[in-house]
PDB file of N, CA, C and O in Angstrom:
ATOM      1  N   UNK A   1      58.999  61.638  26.824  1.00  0.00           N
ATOM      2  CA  UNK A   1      58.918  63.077  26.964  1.00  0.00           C
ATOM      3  C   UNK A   1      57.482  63.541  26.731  1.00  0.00           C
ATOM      4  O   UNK A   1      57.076  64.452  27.452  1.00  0.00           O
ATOM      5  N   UNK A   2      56.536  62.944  25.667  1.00  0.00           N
ATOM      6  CA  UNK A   2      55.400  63.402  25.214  1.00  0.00           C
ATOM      7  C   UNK A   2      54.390  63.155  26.513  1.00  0.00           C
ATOM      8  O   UNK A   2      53.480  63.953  26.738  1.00  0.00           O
ATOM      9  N   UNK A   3      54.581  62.177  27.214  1.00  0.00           N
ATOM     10  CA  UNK A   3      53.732  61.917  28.254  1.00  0.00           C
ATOM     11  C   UNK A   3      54.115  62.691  29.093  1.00  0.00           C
ATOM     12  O   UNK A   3      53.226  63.491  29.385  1.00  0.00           O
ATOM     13  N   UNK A   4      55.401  62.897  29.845  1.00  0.00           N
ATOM     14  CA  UNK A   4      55.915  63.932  30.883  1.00  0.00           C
ATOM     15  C   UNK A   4      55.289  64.875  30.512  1.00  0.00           C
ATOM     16  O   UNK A   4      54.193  65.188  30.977  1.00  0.00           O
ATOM     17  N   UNK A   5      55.865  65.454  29.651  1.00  0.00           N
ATOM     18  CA  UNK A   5      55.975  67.021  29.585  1.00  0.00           C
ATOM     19  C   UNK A   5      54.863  67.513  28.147  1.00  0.00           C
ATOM     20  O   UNK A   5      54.768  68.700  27.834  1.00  0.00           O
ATOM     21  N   UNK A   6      54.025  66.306  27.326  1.00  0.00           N
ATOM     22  CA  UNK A   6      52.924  66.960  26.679  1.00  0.00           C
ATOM     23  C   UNK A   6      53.480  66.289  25.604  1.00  0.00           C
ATOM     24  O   UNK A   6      54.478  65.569  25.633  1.00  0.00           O
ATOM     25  N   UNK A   7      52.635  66.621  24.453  1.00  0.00           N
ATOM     26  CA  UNK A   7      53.168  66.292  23.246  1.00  0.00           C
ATOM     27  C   UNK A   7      53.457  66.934  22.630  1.00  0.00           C
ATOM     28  O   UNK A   7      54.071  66.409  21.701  1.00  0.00           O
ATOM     29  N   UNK A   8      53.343  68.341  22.538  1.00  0.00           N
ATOM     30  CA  UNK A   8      54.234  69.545  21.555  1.00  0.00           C
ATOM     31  C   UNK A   8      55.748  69.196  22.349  1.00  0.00           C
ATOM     32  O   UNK A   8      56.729  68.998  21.632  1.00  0.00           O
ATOM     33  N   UNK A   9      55.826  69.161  23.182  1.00  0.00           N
ATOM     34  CA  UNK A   9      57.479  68.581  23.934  1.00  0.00           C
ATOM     35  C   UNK A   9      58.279  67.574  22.861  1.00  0.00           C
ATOM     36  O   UNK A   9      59.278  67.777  22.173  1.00  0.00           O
ATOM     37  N   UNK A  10      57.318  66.271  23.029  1.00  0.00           N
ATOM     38  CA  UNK A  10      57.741  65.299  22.190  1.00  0.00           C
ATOM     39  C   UNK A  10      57.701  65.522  20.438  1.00  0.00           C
ATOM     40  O   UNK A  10      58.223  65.062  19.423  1.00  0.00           O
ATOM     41  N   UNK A  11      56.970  66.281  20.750  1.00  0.00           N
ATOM     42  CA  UNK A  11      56.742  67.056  18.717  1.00  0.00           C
ATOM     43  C   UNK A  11      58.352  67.421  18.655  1.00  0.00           C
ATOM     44  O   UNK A  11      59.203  67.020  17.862  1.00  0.00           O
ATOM     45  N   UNK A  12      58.441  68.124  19.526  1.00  0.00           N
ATOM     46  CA  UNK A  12      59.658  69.106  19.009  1.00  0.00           C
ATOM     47  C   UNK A  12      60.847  68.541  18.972  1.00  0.00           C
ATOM     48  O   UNK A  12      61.844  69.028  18.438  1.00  0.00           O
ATOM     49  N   UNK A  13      60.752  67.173  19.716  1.00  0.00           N
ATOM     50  CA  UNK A  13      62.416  66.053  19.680  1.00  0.00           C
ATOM     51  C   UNK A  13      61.918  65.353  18.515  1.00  0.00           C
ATOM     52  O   UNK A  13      62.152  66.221  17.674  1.00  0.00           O
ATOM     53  N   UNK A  14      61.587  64.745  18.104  1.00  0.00           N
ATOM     54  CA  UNK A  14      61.096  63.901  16.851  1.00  0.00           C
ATOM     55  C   UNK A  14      60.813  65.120  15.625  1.00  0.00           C
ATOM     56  O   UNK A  14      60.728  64.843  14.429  1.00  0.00           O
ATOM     57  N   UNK A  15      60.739  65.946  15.960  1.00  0.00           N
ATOM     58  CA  UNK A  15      61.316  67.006  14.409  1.00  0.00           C
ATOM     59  C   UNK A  15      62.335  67.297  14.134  1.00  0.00           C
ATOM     60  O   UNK A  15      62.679  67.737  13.037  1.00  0.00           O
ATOM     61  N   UNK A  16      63.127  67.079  15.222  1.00  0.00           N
ATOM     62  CA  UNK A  16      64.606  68.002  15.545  1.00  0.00           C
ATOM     63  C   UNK A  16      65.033  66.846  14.380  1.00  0.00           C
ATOM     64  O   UNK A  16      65.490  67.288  13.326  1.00  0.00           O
ATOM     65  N   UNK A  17      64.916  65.588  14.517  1.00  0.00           N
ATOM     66  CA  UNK A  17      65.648  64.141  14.004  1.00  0.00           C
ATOM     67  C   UNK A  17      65.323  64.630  12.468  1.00  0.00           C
ATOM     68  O   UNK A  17      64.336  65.124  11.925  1.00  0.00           O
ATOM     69  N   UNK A  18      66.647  64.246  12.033  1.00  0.00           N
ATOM     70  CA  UNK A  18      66.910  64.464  10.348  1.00  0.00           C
ATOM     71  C   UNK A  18      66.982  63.175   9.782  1.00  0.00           C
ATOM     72  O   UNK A  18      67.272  62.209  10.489  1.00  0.00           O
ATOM     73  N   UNK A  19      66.757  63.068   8.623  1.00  0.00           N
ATOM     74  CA  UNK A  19      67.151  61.857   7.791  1.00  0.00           C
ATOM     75  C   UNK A  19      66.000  60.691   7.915  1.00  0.00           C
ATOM     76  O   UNK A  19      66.235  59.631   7.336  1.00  0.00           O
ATOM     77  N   UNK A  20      65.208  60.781   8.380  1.00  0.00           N
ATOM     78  CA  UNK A  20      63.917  59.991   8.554  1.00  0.00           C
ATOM     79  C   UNK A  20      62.873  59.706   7.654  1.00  0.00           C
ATOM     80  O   UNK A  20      62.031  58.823   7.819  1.00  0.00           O
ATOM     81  N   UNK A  21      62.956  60.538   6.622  1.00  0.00           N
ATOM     82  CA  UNK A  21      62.177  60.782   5.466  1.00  0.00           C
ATOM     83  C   UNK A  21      61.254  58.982   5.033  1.00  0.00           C
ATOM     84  O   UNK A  21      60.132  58.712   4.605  1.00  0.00           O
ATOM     85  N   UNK A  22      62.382  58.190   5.409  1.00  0.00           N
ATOM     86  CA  UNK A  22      61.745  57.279   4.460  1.00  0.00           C
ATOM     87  C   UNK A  22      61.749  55.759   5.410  1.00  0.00           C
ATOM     88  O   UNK A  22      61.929  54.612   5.001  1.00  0.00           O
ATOM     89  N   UNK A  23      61.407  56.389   7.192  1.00  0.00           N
ATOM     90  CA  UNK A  23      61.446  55.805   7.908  1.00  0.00           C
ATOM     91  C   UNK A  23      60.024  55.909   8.663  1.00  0.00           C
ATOM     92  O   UNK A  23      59.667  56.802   9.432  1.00  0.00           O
ATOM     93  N   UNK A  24      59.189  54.593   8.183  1.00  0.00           N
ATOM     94  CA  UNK A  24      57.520  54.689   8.573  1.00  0.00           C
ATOM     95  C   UNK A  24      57.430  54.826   9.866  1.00  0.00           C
ATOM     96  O   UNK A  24      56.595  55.668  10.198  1.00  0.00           O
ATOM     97  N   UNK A  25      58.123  54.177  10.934  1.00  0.00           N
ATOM     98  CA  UNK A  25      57.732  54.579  12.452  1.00  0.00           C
ATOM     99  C   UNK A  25      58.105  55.850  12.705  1.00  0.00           C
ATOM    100  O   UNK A  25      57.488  56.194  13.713  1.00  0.00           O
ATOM    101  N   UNK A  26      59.085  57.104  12.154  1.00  0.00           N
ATOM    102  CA  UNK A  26      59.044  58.409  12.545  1.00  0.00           C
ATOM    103  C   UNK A  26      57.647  58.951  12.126  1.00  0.00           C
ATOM    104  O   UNK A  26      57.136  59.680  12.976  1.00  0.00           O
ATOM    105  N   UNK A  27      56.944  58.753  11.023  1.00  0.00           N
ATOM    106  CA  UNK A  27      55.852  59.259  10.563  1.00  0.00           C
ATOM    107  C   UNK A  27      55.076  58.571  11.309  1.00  0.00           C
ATOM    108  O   UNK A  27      54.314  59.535  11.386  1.00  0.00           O
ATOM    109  N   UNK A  28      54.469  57.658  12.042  1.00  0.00           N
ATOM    110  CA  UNK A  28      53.726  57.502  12.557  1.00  0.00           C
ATOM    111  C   UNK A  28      53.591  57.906  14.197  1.00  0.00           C
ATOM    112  O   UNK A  28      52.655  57.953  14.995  1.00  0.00           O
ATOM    113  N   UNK A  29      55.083  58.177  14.256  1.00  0.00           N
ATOM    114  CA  UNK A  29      54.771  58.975  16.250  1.00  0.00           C
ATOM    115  C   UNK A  29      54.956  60.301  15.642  1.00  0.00           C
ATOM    116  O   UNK A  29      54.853  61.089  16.582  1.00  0.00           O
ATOM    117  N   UNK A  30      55.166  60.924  14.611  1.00  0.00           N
ATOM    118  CA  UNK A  30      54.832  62.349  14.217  1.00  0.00           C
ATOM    119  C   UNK A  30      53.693  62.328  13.937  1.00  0.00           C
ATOM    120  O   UNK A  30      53.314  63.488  14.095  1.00  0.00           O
ATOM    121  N   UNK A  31      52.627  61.549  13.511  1.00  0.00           N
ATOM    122  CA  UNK A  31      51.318  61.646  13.308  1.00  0.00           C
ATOM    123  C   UNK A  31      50.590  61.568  14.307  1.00  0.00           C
ATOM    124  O   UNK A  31      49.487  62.113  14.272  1.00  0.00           O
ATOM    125  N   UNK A  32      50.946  60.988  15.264  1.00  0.00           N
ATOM    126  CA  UNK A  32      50.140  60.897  17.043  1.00  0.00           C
ATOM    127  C   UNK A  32      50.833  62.030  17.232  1.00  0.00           C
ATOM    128  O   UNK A  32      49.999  62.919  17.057  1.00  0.00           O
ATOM    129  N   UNK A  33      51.913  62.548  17.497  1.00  0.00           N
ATOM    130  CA  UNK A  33      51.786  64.000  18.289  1.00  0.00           C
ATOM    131  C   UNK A  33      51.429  64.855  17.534  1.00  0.00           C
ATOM    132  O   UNK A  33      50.906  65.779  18.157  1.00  0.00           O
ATOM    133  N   UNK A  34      51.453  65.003  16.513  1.00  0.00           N
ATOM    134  CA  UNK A  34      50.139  66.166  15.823  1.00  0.00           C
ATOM    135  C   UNK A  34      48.602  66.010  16.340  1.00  0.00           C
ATOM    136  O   UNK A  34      48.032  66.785  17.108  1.00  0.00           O
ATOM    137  N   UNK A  35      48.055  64.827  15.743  1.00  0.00           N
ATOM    138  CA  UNK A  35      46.932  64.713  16.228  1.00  0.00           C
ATOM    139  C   UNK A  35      46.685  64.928  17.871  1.00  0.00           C
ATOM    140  O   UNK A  35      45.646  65.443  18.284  1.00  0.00           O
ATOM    141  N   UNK A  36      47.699  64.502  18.714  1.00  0.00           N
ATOM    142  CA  UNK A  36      47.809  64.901  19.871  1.00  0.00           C
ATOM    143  C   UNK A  36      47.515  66.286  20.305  1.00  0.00           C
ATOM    144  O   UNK A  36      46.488  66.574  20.919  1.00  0.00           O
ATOM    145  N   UNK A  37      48.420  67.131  19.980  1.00  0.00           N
ATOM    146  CA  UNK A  37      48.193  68.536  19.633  1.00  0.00           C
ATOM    147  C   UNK A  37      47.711  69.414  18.731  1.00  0.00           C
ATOM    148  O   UNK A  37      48.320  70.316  18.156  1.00  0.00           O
ATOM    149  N   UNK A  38      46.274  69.008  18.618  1.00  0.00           N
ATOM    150  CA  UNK A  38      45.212  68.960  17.603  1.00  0.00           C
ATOM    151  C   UNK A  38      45.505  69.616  16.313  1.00  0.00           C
ATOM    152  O   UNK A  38      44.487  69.929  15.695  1.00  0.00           O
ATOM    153  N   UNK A  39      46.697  69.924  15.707  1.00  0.00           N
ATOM    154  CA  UNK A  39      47.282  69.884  13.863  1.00  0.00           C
ATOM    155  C   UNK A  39      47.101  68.611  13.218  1.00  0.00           C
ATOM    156  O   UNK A  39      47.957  67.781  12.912  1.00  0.00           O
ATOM    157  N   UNK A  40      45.406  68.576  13.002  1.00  0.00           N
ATOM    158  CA  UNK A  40      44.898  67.786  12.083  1.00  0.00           C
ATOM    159  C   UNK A  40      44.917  67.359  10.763  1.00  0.00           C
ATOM    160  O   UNK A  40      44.658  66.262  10.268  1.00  0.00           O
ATOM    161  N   UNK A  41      45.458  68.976  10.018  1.00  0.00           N
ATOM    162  CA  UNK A  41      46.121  69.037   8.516  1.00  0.00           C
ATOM    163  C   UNK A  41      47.133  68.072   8.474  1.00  0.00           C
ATOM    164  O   UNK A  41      47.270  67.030   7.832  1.00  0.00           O
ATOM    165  N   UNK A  42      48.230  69.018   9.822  1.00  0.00           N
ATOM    166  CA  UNK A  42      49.530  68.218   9.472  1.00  0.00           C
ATOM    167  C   UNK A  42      49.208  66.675   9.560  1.00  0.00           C
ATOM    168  O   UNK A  42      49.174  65.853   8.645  1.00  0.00           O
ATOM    169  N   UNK A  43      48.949  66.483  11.104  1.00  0.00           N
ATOM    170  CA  UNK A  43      48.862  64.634  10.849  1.00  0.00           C
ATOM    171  C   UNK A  43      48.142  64.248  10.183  1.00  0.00           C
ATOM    172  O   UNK A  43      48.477  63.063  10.195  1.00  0.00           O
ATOM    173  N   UNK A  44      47.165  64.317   9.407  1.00  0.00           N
ATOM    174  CA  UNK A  44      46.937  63.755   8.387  1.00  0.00           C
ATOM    175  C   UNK A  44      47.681  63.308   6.950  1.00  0.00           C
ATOM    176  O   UNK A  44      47.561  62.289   6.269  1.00  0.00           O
ATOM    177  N   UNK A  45      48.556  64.594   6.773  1.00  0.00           N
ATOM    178  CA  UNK A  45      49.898  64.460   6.020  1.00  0.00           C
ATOM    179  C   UNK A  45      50.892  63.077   6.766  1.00  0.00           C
ATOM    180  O   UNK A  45      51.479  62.218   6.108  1.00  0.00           O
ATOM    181  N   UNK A  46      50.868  63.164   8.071  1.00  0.00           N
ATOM    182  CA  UNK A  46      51.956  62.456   8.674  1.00  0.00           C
ATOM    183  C   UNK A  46      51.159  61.085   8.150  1.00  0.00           C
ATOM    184  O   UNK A  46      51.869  60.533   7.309  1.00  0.00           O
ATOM    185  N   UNK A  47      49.836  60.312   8.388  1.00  0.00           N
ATOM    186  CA  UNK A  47      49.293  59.201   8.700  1.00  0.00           C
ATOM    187  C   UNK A  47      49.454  58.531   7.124  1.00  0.00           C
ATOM    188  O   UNK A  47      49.727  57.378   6.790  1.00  0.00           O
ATOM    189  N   UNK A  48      49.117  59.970   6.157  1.00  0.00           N
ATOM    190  CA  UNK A  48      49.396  59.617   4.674  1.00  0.00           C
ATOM    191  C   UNK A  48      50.430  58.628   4.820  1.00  0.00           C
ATOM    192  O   UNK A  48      50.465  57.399   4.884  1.00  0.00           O
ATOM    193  N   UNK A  49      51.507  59.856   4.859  1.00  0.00           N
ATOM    194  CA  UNK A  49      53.130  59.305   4.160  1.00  0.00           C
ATOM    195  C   UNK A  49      53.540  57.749   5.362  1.00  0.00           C
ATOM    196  O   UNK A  49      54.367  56.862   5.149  1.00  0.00           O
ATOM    197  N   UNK A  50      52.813  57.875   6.316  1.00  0.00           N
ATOM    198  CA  UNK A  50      53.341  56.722   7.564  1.00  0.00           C
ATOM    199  C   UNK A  50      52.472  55.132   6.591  1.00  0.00           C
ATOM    200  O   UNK A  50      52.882  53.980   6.454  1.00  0.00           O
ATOM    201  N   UNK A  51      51.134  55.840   6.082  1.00  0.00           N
ATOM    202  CA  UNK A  51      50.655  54.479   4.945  1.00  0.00           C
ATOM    203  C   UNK A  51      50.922  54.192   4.093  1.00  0.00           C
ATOM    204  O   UNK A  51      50.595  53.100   3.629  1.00  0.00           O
ATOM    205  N   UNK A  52      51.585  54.976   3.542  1.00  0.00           N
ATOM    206  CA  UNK A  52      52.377  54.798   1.675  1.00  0.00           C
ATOM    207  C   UNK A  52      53.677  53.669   2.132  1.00  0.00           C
ATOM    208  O   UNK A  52      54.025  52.690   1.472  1.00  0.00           O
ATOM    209  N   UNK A  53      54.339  54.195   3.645  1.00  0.00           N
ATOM    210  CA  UNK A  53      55.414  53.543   3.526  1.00  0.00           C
ATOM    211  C   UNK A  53      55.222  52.043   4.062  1.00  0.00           C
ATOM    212  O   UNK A  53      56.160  51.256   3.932  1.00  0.00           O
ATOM    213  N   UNK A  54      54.097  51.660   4.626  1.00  0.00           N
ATOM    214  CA  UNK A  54      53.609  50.434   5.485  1.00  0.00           C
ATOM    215  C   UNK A  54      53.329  49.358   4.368  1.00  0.00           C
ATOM    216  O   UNK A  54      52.516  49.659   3.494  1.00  0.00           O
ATOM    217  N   UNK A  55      53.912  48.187   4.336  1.00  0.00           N
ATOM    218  CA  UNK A  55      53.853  47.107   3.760  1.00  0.00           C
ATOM    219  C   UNK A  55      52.534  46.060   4.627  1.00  0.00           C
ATOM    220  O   UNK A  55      51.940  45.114   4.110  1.00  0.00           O
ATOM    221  N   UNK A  56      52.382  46.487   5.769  1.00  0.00           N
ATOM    222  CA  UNK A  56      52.024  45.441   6.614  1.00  0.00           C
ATOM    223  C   UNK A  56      50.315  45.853   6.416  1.00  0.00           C
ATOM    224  O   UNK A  56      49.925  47.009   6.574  1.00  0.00           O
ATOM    225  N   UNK A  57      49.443  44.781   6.069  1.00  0.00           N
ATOM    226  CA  UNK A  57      48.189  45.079   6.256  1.00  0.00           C
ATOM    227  C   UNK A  57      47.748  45.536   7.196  1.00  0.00           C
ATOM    228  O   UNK A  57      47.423  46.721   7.119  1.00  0.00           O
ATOM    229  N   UNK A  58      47.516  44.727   8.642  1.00  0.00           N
ATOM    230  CA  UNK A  58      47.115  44.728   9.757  1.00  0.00           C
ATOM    231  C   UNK A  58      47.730  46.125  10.087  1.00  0.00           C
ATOM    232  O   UNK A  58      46.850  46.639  10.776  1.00  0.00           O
ATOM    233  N   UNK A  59      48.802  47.073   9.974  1.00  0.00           N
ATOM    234  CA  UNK A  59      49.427  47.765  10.408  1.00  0.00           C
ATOM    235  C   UNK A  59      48.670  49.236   9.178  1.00  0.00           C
ATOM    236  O   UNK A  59      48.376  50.321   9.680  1.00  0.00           O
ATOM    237  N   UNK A  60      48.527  49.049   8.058  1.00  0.00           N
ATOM    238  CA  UNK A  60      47.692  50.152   7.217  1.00  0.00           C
ATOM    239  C   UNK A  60      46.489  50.437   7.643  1.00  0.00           C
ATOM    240  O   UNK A  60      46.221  51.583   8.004  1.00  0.00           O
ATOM    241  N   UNK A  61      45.558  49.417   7.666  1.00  0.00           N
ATOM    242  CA  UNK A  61      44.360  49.239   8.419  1.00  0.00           C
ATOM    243  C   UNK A  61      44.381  50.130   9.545  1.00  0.00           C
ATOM    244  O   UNK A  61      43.718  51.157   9.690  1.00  0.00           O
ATOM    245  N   UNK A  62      45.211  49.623  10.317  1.00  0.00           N
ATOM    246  CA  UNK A  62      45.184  50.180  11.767  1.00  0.00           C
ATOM    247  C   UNK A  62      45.264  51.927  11.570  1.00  0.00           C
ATOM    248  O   UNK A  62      44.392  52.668  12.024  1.00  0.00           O
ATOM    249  N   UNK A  63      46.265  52.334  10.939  1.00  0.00           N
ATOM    250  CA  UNK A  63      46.777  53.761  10.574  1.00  0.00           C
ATOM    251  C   UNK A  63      45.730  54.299   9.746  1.00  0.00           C
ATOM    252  O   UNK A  63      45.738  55.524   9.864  1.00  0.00           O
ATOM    253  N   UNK A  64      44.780  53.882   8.912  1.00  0.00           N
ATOM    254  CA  UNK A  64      43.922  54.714   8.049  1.00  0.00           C
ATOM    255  C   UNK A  64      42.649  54.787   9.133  1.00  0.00           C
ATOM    256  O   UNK A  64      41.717  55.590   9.095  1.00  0.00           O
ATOM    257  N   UNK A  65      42.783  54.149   9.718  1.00  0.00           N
ATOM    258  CA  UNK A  65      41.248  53.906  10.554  1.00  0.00           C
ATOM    259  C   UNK A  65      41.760  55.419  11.420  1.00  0.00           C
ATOM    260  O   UNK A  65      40.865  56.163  11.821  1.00  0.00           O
ATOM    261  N   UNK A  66      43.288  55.810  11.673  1.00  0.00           N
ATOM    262  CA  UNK A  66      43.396  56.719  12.551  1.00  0.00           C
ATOM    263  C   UNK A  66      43.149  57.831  12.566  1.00  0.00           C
ATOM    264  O   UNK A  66      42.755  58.638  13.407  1.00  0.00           O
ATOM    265  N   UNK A  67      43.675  57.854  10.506  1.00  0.00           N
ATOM    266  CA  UNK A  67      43.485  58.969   9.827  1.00  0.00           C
ATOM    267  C   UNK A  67      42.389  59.472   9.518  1.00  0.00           C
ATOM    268  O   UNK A  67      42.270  60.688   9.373  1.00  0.00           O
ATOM    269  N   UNK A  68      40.914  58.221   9.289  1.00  0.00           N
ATOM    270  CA  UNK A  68      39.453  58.857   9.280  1.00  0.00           C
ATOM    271  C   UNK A  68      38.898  59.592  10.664  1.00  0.00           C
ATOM    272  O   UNK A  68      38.009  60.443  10.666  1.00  0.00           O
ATOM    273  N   UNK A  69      39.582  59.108  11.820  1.00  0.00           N
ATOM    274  CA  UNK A  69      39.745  59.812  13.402  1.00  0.00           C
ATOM    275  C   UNK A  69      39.707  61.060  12.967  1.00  0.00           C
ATOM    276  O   UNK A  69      38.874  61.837  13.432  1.00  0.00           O
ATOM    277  N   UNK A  70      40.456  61.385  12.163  1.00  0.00           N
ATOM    278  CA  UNK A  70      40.673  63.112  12.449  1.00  0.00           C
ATOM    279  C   UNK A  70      39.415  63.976  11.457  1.00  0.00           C
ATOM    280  O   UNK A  70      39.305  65.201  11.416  1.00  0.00           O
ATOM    281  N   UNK A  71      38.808  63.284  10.934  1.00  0.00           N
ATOM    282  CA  UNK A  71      37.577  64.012  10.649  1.00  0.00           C
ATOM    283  C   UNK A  71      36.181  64.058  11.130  1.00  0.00           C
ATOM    284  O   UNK A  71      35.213  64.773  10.870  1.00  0.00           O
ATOM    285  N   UNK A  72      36.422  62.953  12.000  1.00  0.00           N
ATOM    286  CA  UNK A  72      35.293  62.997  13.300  1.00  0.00           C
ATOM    287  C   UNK A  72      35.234  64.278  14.031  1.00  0.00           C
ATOM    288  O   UNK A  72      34.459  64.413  14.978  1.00  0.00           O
TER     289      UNK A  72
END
């Protein structure tokens, strides 16, 4: 949907979803469509909570490098 029709599109199906709280891949495609749709505050919140929950090095790395992105 985010590619069709934009990413506030795809923002708005991936918010609708409940119960995700403590599910790292919702926070991390909520953190690309923020940053997508330049709410830099928010995804930065999103990239946080998507790294707190990431066990995987290669995969934190990857996500903080995204999160210094947004202050470029």
């Amino acid at each position: 949907v985010a590619e069709a029709e934009g990413p506030e599109a795809g923002l708005e199906i991936v918010e609708s979803i409940t119960g995700l709280d403590r599910y790292q891949p919702y926070h991390v495609a909520r953190a690309d469509l923020l940053r997508r749709t330049g709410a830099g505050q928010d995804a930065d919140r999103a990239y946080a909570r998507a790294i707190e929950l990431s066990d995987n090095p290669v995969q934190r790395s990857f996500l903080e490098r995204r999160r210094a992105e947004l202050t470029r």
